[in-house]
N, C-alpha and C positions, 0 to 999 in steps of 0.2 A: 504493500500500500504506500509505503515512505516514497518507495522508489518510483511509482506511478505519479505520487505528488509531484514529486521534482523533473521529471520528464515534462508534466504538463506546465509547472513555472516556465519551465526551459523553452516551449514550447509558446508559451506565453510571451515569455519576453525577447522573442524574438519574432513575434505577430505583432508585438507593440512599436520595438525596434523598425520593422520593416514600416509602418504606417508612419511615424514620425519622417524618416530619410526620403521615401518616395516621394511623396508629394513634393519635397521640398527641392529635389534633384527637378522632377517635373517642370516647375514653378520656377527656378534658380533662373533661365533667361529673362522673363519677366518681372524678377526681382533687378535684373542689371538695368533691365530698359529701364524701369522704372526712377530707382537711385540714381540715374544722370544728371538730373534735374529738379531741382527743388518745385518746381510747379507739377513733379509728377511722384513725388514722396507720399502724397497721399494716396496714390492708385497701389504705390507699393503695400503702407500699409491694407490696404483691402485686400488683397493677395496676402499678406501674414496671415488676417481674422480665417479669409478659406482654409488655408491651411490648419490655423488652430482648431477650426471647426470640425475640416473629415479627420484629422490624429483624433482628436477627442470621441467622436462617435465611431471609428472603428478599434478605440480601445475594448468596447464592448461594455462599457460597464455604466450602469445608470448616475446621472449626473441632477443634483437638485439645487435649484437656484432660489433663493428668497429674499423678496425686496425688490423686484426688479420694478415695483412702481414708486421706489421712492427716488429713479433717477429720470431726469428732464433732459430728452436726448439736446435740446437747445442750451442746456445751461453748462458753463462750466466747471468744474469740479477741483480739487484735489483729493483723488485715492489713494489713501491709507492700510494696506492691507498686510495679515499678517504674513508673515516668508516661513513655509517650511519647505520648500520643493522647487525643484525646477520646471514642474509642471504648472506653479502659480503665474507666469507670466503667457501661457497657452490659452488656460484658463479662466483670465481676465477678460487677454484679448478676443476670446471667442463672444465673452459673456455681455461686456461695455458696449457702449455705442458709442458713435464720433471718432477722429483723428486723435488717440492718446498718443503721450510721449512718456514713455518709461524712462527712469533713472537707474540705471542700473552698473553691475561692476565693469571695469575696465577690460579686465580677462576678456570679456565676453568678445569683444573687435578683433581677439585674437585666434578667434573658433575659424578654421579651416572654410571657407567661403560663407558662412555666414556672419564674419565677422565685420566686413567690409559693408552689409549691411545694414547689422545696426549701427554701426555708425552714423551710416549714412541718415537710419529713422530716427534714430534715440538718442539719448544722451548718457554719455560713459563719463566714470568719476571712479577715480581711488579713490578713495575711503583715507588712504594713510598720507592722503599727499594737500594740506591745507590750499595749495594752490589751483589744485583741479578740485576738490570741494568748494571752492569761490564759483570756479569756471561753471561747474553746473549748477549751479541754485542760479547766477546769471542766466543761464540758459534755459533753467525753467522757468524765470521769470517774464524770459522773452517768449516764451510757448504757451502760454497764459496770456500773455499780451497778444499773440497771433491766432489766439482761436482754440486752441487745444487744451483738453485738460491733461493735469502731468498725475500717474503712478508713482507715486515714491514709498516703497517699502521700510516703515520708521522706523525696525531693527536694525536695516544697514543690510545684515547678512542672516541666513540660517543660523536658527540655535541650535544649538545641541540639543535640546531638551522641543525640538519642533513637535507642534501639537500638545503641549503640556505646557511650558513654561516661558516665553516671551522674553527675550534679550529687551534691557534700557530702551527707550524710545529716542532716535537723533531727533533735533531740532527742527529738521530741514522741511517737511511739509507741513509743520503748523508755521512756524516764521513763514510760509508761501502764503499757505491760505489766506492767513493774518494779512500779511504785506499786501494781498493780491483782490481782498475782501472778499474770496469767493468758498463758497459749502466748501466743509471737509467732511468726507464719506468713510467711516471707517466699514472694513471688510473682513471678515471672518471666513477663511476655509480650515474646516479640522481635521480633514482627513488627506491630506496631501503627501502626508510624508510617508504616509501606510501604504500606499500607489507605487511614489517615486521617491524614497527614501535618499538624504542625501549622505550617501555611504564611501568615503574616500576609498580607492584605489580599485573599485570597482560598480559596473552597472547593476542595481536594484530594481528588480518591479514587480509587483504583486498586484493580485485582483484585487478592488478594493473601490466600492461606489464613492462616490465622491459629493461634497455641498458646498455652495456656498450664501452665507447670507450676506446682504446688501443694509447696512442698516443706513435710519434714517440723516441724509447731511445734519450737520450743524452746523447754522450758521456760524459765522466771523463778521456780519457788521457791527459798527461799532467798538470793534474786539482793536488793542492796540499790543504790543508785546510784551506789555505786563502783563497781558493773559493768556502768555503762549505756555507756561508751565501747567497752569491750570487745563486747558483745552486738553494738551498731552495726556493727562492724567485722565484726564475722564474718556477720550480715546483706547488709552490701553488697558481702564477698565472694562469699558463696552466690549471689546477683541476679548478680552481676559476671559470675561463670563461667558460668553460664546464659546470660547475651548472649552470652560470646566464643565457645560450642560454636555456637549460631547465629549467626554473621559469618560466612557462607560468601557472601555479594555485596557489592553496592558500598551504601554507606552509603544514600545519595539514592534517593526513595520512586520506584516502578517499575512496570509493567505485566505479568508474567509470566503464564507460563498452565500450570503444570505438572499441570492437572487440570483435567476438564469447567469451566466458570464453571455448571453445571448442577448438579455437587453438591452435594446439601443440608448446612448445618451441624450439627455432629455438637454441639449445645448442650443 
């Protein structure tokens, strides 16, 4: 029976494997035409959400979204969402509407042909380097300014403790919101890291339905930056409570089956 299990993981993640690279080998000409040009960066990203959309539904596994009416496809945003996985920026993308700009790590422009990409859609930041953490908070502030809501992940990075315990919140999306006077949307997905586990020096993935809630923005008018500790706080209590209603298993990512593996995702 063990041995059966592991064949069909195997089996598994490499049906997951192959739906992620395909499409995106597919698409990859269309990602270059697109990136040339700044007047055609938003056709690219519509080409990313495709993509995140067929990986997502031929993962096989049911996907549940809540909250989806407390976003205003017209209105700007800053999302706040928690990190445990590298399926949360798929997952977003499938889920959001409008032209987002993610903030995300530098590595990433380093990834073998899709790195050239984001670049080109996103915005990349070390974390360790004061000078390109200036560089992007200006540039989300110019993306805000141009029409777009920005993602910024207030952890920074995956915790260790993803789906259970939440790393310090940075500064950088409530100073936006604040500064920019538009909603902050925090975002709760709890089962991300049970999926796509992030497990160094090797690829994890397990069946494993997925959620996420959408809670309600809060505003920032009026909000000046004496009130950016406070917003913070009550952000990564809202995400907080959200993980602790789902902590019903054990922390460490798993193979369940409470549902066909045949269900299509609900994205």
């Amino acid at each position: 029976m063990k041995a059966l299990k592991a064949i069909g993981r195997k089996v598994y993640s490499v049906w997951c494997t192959t739906w992620f690279v395909l499409p995106f080998i597919v698409t990859y000409p269309l990602f270059r035409l697109f990136i040339a040009k700044p007047s055609r960066l938003k056709h690219a990203h519509t080409i990313n959400r495709i993509w995140s959309k067929l990986q997502l539904r031929m993962y096989l596994m049911p996907i549940t979204i809540r909250g989806r009416e407390h976003i205003d496809p017209k209105q700007l945003y800053v999302f706040a969402p928690n990190h445990s996985s590298y399926i949360d920026i798929p997952l977003i993308i499938a889920v959001m509407p409008g032209f987002l700009n993610f903030v995300g790590k530098k590595s990433l422009t380093k990834v073998p042909l899709w790195g050239k990409i984001y670049q080109a859609l996103y915005i990349a930041v070390d974390r360790d380097s004061p000078v390109s953490r200036a560089k992007a908070y200006v540039s989300s502030k110019q993306s805000i300014e141009a029409g777009r809501s920005v993602v910024i992940f207030p952890e920074g990075k995956i915790s260790p403790e993803a789906g259970r315990t939440m790393l310090p919140f940075k500064d950088g999306p409530f100073k936006l919101a604040i500064e920019k006077q538009v909603p902050l949307v925090p975002i709760t997905m709890p089962y991300n890291h049970l999926f796509l586990p992030d497990v160094k020096g090797k690829l994890v993935i397990r069946y494993h339905p997925l959620e996420m809630t959408i809670h309600p923005p809060i505003s920032t008018q009026g909000m000046t930056l004496e009130d950016l500790e406070a917003l913070k706080q009550k952000t990564f209590d809202i995400i907080q409570a959200e993980l602790d209603a789902h902590h019903t298993h054990e922390y460490q990512h798993r193979n369940p089956a409470p549902v066909s593996a045949l269900s299509p995702a609900r994205v």
